[in-house]
C-alpha positions in Angstrom: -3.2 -17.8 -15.5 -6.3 -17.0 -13.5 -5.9 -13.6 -11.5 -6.6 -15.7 -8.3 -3.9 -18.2 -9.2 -1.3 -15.6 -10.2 -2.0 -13.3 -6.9 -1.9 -16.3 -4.5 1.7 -17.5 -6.5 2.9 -13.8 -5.6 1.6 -13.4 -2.4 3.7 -16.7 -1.5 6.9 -15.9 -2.9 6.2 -12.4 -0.5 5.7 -14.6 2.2 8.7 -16.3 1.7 11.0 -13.2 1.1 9.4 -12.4 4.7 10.5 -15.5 6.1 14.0 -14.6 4.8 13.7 -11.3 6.7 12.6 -13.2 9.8 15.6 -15.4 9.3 18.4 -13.0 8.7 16.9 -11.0 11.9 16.8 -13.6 14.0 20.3 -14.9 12.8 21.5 -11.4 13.6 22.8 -10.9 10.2 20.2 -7.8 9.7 19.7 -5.6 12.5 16.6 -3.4 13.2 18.3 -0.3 12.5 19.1 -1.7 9.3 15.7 -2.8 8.5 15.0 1.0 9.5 17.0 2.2 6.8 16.1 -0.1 3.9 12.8 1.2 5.0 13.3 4.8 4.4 14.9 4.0 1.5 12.3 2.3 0.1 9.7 5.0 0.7 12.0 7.8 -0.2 14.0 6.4 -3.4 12.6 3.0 -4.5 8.6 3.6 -4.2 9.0 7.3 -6.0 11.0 5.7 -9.0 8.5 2.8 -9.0 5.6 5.2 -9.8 7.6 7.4 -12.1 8.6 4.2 -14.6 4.8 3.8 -14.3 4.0 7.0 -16.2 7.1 7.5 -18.2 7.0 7.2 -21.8 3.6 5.9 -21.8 1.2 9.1 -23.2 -1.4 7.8 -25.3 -5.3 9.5 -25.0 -6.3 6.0 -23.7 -3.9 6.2 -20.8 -4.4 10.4 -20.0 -8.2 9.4 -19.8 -7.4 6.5 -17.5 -5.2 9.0 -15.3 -8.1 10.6 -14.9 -10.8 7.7 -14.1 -8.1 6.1 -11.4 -7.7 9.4 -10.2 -11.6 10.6 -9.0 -12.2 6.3 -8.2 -8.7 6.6 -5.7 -10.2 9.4 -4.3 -13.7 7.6 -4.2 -12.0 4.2 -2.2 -10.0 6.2 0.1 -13.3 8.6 1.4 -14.9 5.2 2.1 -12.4 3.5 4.1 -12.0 6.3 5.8 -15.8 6.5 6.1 -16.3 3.1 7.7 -13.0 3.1 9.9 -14.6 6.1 11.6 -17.5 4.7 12.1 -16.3 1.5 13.5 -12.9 2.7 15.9 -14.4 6.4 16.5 -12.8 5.9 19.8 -9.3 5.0 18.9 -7.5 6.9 16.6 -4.2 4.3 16.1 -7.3 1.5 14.9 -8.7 3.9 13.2 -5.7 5.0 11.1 -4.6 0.9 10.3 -8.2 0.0 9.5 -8.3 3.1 6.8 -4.9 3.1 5.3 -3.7 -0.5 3.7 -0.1 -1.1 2.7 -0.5 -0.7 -1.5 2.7 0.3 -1.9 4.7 -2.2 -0.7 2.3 -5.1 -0.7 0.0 -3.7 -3.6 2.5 -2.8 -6.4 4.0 -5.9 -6.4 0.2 -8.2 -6.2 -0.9 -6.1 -9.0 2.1 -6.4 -11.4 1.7 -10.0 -11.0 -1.7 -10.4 -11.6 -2.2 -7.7 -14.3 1.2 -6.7 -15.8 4.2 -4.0 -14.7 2.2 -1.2 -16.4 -0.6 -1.8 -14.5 1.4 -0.1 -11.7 -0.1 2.9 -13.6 -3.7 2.4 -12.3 -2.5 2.5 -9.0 -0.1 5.6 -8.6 -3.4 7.9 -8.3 -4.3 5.6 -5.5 -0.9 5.4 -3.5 0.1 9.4 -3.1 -3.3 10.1 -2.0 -2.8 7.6 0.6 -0.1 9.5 1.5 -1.2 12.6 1.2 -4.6 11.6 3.4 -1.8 9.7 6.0 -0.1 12.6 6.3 -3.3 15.2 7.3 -5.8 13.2 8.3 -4.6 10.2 9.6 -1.8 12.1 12.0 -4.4 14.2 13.4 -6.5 11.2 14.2 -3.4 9.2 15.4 -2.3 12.6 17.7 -5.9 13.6 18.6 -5.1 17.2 17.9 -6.6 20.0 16.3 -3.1 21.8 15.2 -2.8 22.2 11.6 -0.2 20.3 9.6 2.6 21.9 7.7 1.6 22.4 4.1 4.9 22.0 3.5 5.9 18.7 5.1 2.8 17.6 2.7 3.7 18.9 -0.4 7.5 17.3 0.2 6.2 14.0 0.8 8.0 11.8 -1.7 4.7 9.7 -3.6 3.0 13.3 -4.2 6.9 14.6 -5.2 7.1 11.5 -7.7 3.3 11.6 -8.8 3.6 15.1 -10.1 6.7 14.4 -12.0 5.4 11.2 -13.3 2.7 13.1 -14.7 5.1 16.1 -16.0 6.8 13.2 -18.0 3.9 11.6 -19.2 2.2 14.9 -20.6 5.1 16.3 -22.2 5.7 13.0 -23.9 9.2 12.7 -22.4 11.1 9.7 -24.4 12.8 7.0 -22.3 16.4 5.8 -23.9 18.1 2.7 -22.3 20.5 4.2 -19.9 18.0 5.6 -17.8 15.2 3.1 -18.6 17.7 0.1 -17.4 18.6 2.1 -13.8 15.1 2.9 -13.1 14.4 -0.8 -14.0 16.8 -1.9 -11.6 15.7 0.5 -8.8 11.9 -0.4 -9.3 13.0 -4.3 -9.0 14.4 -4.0 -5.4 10.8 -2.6 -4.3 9.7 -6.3 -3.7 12.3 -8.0 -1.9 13.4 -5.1 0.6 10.2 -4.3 1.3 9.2 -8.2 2.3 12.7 -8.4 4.1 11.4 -5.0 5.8 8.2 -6.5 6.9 10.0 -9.7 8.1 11.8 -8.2 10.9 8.5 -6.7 11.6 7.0 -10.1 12.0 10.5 -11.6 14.1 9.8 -8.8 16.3 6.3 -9.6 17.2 4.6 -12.0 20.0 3.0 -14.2 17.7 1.1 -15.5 21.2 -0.3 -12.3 21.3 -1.0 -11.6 17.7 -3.2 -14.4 17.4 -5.5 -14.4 20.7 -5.7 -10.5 21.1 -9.5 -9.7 20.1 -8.6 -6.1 19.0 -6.2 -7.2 16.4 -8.3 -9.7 14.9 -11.4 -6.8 15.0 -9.5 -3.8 13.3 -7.6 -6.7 10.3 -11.4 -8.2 9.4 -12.6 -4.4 8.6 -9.4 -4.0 6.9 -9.1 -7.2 5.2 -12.6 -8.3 4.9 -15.0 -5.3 5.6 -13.1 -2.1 3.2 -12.3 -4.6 0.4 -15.9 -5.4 0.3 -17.5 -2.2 0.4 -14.6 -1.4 -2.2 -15.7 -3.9 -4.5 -19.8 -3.0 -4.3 -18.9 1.0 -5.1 -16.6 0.0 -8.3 -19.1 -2.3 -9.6 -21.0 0.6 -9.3 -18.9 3.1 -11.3 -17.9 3.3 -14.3 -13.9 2.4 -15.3 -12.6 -0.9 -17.3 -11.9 -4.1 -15.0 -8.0 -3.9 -15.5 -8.8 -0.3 -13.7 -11.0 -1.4 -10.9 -9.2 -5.0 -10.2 -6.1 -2.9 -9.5 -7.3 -0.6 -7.4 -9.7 -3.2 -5.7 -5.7 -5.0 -5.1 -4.4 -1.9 -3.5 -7.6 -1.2 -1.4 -7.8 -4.6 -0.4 -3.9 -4.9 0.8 -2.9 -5.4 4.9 -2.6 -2.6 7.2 0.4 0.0 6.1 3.4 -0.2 8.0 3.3 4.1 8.3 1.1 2.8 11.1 3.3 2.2 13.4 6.2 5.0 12.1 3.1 7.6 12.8 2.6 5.7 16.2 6.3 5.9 17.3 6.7 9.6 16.6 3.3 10.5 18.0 3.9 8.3 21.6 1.0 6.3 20.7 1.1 2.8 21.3 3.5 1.9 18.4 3.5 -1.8 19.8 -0.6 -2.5 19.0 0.2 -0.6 15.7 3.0 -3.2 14.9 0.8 -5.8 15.5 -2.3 -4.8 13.9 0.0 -4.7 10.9 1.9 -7.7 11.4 -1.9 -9.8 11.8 -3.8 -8.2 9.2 -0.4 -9.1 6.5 -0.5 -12.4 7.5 -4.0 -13.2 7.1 -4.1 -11.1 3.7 -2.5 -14.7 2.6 -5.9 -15.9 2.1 -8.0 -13.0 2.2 -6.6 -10.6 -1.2 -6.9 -13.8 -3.5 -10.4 -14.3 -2.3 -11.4 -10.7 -2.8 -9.7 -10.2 -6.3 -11.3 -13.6 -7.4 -14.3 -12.7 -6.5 -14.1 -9.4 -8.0 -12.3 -10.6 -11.2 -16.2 -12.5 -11.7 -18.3 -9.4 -10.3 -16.6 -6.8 -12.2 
């Protein structure tokens, strides 16, 4: 199945699983406070395992040299969207900080497992703790406007980087996998997809779709993060060096809507959570047409 194809049959069962979440809100079956909760869960427990299946009991010199080219090309996509969001929302930090961070966790893992295969989630692991990590530092200073230094410790805690470094312990020491513990992380990987479209649903029940859709600001900050990044993303892989399987996944996760940290950052920073919500809300919805597009063009380019 073309990569186009296969994204845009993922991307609507997403959509779909969303509507579910929009349903069960609105039906008052799921409550915000538990939507709050699968959340955390997701980002503590389920992400974390997702990226440690991705590593374990896969060493080959292949793969450690891969580790190792998605590594120094995350690095690479992250400085430029950062780059350009600066440029473009100097003024604002809470645009700034949803134009430069997209949402590859919970929207890329499961776009690039469907268009490429599970262990393709490999290529991406680099990519998603230093996300993180970057959200974490740079992105709360930009979000708070302030010069105070961040905890080195609160970093260093933060669940992806936690799971990255023992994903990588497991891979270089040639762990083995046995099927007890290769069926439960299995099972914990799976719910990453459907709690975190359920998640994002009650995001969308929440918003005022009115609003969402004739507010020039939302529009401005989801075409540099849908449209503008992704771009620029895919002209600097064709550039480098790295296999396609490599660079389409990391073009998937670079190319995914606005993260939904966004609007956690926002909320405990008192700074305009709401705009953050809906910059997020916009930019997922339109990434309907516009990660299909991108990857099927870079599936021809790279």
């Amino acid at each position: 199945m073309p990569i186009a194809q296969a994204l845009l049959l993922q991307t609507c069962i997403m959509f779909m699983l969303m509507g579910l979440g929009m349903a069960l809100y609105r039906l008052g079956i799921l409550t915000k406070r538990t939507a709050q909760d699968l959340g955390g869960m997701l980002i503590k427990v389920v992400l974390p395992v997702v990226i440690v299946r991705s590593f374990w009991g896969s060493f080959s010199p292949e793969r450690l040299q891969a580790l190792g080219i998605t590594f120094a090309l995350s690095l690479a996509l992250l400085c430029l969207a950062i780059l350009i969001s600066r440029t473009c929302f100097r003024a604002d930090g809470v645009d700034e900080f949803c134009a430069a961070f997209s949402n590859a966790g919970f929207i890329g893992i499961p776009l690039v497992q469907s268009a490429l295969g599970t262990e393709a989630v490999f290529f991406i692991a680099c990519f998603i703790a230093q996300l993180n990590a970057l959200q974490w530092t740079y992105g709360k200073r930009r979000i708070a406007r302030s010069d105070q230094p961040i905890s080195a410790r609160s970093v260093l805690a933060n669940p992806m980087l936690v799971a990255l470094t023992v994903g990588i312990a497991l891979f270089c020491l040639h762990i083995p996998t046995n099927p007890i513990t290769s069926g439960v992380v299995d099972a914990i990987a799976a719910l990453n997809t459907p709690f975190a479209m359920i998640v994002l649903g009650v995001s969308l029940a929440e918003a005022d779709w009115r609003s969402l859709f004739t507010t020039a600001r939302f529009w401005t900050v989801s075409i540099v993060r849908l449209v503008v990044i992704p771009a620029a993303s895919l002209a600097l892989l064709w550039l480098l060096p790295g296999s396609q399987a490599i660079k389409l996944a990391l073009l998937i996760a670079a190319s995914a809507p606005a993260g939904s940290n966004a609007a956690v950052f926002c909320q405990q920073l008192q700074q305009d959570p709401g705009r953050a919500s809906s910059i997020v809300c916009l930019s997922t919805v339109l990434s309907l047409a516009t990660i299909p597009t991108i990857s099927a063009i870079g599936s021809l380019v790279l």
